[in-house]
TORTI-50586 format. One line per 4 residues: number of its first residue (from 1); their letters; for each residue z, x, y of C-alpha. Coordinates in steps of 0.1 Angstrom, whole numbers, plus 5000, padded with zeros to 4 digits. Layout:
NUM) a) Z X Y | ...
This chain:
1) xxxx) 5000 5000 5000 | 4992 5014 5032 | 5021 5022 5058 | 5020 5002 5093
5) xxxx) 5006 5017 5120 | 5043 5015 5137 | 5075 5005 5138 | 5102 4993 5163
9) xxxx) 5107 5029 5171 | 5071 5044 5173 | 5055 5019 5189 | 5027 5027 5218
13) xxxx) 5044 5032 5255 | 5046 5001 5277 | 5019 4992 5296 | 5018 5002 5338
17) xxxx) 4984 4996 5353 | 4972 4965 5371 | 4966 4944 5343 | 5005 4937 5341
21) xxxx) 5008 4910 5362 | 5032 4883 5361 | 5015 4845 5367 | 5033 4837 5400
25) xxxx) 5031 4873 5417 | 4995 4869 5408 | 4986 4838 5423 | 5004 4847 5455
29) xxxx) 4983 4875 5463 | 4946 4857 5452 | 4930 4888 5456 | 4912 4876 5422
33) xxxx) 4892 4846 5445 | 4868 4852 5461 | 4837 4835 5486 | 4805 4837 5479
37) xxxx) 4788 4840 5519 | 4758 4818 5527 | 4735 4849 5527 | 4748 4858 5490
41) xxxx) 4738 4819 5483 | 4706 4823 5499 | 4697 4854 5478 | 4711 4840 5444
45) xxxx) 4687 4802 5454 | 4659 4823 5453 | 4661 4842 5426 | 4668 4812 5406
49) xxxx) 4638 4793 5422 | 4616 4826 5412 | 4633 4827 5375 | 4624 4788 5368
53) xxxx) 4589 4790 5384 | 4579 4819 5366 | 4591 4803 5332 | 4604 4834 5322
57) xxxx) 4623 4835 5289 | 4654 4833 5297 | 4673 4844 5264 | 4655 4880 5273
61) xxxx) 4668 4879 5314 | 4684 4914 5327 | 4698 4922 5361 | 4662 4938 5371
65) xxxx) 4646 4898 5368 | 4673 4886 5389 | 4677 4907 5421 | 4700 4903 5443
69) xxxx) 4698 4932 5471 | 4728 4920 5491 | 4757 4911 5464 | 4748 4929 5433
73) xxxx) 4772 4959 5450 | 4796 4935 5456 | 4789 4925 5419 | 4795 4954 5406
77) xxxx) 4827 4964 5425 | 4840 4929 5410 | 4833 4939 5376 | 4856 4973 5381
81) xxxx) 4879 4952 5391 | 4873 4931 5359 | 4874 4958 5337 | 4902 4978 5353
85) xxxx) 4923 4960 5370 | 4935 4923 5366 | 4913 4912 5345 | 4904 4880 5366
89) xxxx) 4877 4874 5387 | 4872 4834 5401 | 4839 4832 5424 | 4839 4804 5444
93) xxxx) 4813 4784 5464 | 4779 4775 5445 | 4767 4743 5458 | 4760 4722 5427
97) xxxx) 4763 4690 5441 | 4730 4702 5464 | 4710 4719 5434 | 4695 4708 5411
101) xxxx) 4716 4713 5374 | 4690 4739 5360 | 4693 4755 5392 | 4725 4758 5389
105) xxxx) 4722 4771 5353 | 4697 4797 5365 | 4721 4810 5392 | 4748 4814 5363
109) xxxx) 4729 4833 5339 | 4716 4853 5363 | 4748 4867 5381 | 4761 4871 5345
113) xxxx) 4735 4896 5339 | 4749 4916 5367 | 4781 4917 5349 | 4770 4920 5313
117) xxxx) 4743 4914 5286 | 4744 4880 5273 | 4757 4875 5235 | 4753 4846 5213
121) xxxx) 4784 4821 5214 | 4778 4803 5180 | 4760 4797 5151 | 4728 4785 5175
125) xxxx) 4723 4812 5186 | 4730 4797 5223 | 4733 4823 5253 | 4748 4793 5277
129) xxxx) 4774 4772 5261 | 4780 4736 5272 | 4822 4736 5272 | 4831 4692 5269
133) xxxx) 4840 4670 5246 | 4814 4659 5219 | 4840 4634 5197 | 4848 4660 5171
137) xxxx) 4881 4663 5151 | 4899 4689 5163 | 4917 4693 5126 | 4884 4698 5109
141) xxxx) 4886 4738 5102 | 4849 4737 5111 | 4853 4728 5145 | 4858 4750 5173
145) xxxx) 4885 4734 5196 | 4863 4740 5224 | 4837 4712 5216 | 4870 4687 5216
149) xxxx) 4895 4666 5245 | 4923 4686 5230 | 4949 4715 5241 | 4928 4749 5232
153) xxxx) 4967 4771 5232 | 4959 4804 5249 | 4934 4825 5230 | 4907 4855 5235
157) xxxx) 4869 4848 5229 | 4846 4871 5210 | 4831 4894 5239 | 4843 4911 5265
161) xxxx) 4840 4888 5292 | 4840 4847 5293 | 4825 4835 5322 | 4831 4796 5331
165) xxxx) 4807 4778 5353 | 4822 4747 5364 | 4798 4715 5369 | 4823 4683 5366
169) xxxx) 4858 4683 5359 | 4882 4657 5339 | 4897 4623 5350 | 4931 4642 5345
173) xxxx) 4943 4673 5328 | 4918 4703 5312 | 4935 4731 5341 | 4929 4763 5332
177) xxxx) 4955 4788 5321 | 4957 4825 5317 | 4981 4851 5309 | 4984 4890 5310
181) xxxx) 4982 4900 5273 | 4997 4934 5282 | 5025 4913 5301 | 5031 4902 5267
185) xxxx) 5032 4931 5247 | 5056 4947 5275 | 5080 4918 5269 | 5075 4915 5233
189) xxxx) 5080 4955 5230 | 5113 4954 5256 | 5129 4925 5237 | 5119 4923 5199
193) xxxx) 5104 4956 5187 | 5106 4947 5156 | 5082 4920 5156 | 5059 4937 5179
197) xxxx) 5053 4960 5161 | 5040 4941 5133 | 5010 4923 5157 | 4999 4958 5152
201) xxxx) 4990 4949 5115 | 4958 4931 5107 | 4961 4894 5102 | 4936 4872 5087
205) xxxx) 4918 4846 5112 | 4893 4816 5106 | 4857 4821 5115 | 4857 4781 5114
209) xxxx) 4825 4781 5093 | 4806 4807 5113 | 4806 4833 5082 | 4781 4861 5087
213) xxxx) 4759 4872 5054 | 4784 4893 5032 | 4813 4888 5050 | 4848 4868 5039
217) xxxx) 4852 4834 5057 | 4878 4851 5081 | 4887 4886 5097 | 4917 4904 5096
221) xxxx) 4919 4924 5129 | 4956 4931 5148 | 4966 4912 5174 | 4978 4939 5195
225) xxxx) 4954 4974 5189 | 4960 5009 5206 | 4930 5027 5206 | 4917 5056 5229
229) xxxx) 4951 5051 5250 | 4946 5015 5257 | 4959 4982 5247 | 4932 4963 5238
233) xxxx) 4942 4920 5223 | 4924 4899 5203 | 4945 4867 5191 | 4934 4830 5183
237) xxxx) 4968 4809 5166 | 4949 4782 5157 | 4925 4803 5134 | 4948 4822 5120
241) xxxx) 4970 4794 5108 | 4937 4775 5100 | 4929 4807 5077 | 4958 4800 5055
245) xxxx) 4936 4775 5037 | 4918 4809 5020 | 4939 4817 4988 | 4927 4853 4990
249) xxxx) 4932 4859 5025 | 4963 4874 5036 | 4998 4852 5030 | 5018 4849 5062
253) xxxx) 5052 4858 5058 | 5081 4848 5079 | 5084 4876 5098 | 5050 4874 5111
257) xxxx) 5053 4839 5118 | 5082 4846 5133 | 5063 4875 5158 | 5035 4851 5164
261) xxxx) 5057 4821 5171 | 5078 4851 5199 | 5041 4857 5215 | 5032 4816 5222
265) xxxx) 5067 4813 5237 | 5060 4836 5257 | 5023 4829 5266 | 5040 4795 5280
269) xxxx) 5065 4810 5299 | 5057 4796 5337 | 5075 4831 5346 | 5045 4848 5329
273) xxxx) 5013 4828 5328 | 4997 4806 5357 | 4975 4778 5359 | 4943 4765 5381
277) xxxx) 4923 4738 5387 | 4885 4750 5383 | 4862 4725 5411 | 4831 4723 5408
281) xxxx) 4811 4752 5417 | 4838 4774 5406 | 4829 4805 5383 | 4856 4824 5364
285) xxxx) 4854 4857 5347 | 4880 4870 5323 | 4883 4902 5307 | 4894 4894 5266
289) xxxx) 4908 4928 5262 | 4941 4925 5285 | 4943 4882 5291 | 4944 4853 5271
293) xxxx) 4932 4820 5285 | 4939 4781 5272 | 4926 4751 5287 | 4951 4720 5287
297) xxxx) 4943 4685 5270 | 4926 4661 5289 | 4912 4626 5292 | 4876 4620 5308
301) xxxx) 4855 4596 5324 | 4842 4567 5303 | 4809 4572 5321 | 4788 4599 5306
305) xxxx) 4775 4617 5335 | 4809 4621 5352 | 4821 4638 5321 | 4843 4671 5317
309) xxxx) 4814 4698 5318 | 4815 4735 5316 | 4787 4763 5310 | 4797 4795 5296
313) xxxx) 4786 4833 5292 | 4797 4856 5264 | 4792 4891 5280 | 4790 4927 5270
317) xxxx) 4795 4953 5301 | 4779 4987 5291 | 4805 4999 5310 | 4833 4984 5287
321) xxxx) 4864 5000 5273 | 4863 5015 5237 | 4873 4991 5208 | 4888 5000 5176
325) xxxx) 4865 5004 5146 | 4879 4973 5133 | 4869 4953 5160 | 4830 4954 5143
329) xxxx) 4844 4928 5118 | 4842 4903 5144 | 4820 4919 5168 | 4793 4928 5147
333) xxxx) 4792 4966 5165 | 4821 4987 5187 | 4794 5000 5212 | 4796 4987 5245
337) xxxx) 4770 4966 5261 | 4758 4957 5223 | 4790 4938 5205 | 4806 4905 5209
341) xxxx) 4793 4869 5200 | 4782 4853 5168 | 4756 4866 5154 | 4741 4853 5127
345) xxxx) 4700 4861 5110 | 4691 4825 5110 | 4695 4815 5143 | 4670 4831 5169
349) xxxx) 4688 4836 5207 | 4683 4808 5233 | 4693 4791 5263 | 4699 4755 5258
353) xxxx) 4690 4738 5293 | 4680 4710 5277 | 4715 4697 5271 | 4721 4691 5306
């Protein structure tokens, strides 16, 4: 049997850089908000108009086919930011409710290139994901809780950056909610050792039906993983109870329960995370590596078109940290600017605009 990585005595030093934060410093400084100014909006309108005219394919779009002279520095100052600091970006200011929806789409996938290559978010193949309700049960194993009305618990997707486009919101509830992941190994390494260091051992987690060709219906990657000097978290409770199902895939034992049940507790803590209210317009960008984001439950409009209604980017800066070796069980490869999503041989990459 293989020894664990640490113990309560060995374990990696706490973490001190800007990706610390506590929720309610954070949101009193903002720093993470930012404008877009109406010459930015001008710039990004027309390269979206150019980009739809030219009926380019957009599952093959780079930053060259988007340019955007004025804000692609600012761009790319935001994604060091991103990537080295808080781990939170929220953009504010594209006028939906004037554009046209594939407009809007457009501009989205086209400031994402700026920030990362895109990566497939499911089965499909899709580039953009559509983020609502579609009626599914969230206690099918096969469903992603995404696609549902209910509580999504604080999670990491499979990329290195989520972005969040939002086009309509709920009736009530579905606020966004983040949390330092570092924050959390800090307090989970000051007050129970012990059971950090055993998120440092690789735990099975659902795939929820997305199984790549030769691989086991779940991965077994740490939650916490110290690699090249940094702390880098992947972590999804729902999946890796849900994975439990598999009689061959790792048993949870009390212990780890017991670590896993110390991390939600604190993910929950209003003295650590902090929530928002996305409007409409509103892009967010979060680093996977060093936060972990939930969406609460909410109820939506009976009227179709007034429905809860996010788009979403799965991207892969080539300026991204280094990631374990491990990590290619879930991300398919470790080298930056070519891992993340889920990939699989059947379905070919695309950009569903149609389902708006």
């Amino acid at each position: 049997m293989t020894a664990p990585p640490y113990t309560a005595d060995t374990l990696p030093p706490p973490v001190q850089d800007a990706s610390a934060w506590y929720g309610p410093a954070l949101r009193a400084g903002a720093e993470w908000l930012q404008t877009l100014h109406d010459a930015e909006l001008a710039e990004i309108e027309a390269a979206s108009r150019a980009l739809l005219e030219r009926a380019a394919d957009l599952a093959q779009l780079q930053a060259a086919d988007f340019p955007l002279p004025t804000l692609a520095p600012r761009l790319a100052r935001l994604l060091d930011e991103l990537l080295e600091g808080r781990g939170l970006l929220l953009l504010r200011g594209l006028p939906i409710q004037r554009w046209p929806r594939t407009l809007s789409a457009a501009a989205f996938l086209g400031l994402g290139t700026h920030l990362g290559r895109m990566r497939p978010q499911n089965a499909a193949g899709h580039l953009l994901g559509h983020v609502r309700d579609v009626g599914l049960n969230a206690s099918n194993p096969n469903v992603r809780i995404y696609q549902t009305h209910e509580r999504q618990t604080f999670h990491t997707d499979s990329c290195d950056i989520v972005g969040l486009l939002c086009l309509q919101t709920a009736r009530s509830g579905g606020l966004s909610a983040l949390v330092s992941s570092t924050t959390l190994y800090n307090e989970m390494r000051r007050r129970r050792p012990d059971l950090a260091a055993l998120l440092f051992e690789p735990l099975a987690t659902d795939r929820r039906g997305e199984v790549p060709p030769g691989a086991k219906p779940w991965f077994e990657i740490p939650v916490f993983n110290w690699f090249g000097g940094r702390l880098s978290t992947i972590y999804q409770r729902q999946y890796i109870d849900s994975a439990q199902r598999f009689a061959e895939a790792p048993r949870l034992t009390p212990a780890r329960i017991e670590a896993l049940d110390l991390l939600d507790a604190l993910a929950n803590d209003p003295a650590l995370m902090m929530t928002m209210a996305l409007q409409p317009g509103d892009m967010q960008f979060v680093h996977n590596h060093v936060l972990l984001h939930d969406r609460t439950a909410f109820e939506d409009w009976p009227e179709r078109e007034r429905r809860r209604h996010l788009l979403r980017l799965w991207l892969a800066p080539p300026a991204a940290r280094a990631l374990p070796p491990v990590y290619a069980q879930r991300y398919g490869d470790v080298e930056p600017g070519l891992r993340g999503g889920i990939a699989l041989p059947t379905a070919a990459w695309n950009v569903p605009l149609a389902e708006l």
